[in-house]
C-alpha positions in Angstrom: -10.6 5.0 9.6 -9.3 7.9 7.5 -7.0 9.1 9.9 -4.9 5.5 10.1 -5.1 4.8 6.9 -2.8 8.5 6.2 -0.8 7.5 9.2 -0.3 4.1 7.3 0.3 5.5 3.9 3.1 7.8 5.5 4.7 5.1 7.1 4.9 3.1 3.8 6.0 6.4 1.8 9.3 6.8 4.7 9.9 2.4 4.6 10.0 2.4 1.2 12.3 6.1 0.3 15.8 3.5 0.4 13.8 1.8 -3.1 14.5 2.2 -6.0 10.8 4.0 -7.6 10.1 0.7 -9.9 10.7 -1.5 -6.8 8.1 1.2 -4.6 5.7 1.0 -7.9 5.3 -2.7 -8.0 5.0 -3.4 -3.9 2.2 -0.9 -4.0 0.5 -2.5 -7.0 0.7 -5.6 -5.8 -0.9 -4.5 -1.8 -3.4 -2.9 -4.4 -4.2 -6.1 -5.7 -4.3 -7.8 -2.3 -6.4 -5.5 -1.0 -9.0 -5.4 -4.0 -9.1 -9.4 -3.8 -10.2 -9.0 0.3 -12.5 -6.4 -0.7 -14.4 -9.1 -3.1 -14.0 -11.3 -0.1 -15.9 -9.4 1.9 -18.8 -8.7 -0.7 
């Protein structure tokens, strides 16, 4: 589990280098969000 999610976290880090830093800063607020809302889901 550990091991894709730092594969995944790398990917992200090289799609989003072209962004400007707010841009990257929002998106990954926002997956945040998504991902805290499935988390609830799931409870």
């Amino acid at each position: 589990m550990s091991g894709s999610r730092s594969v995944s976290s790398q990917s992200v880090r090289i799609w989003f280098k072209p962004f400007p830093l707010p841009l990257q800063h929002n998106t990954c607020n926002i997956m945040l969000k998504n991902r805290n809302k499935n988390k609830v889901k799931l409870e």
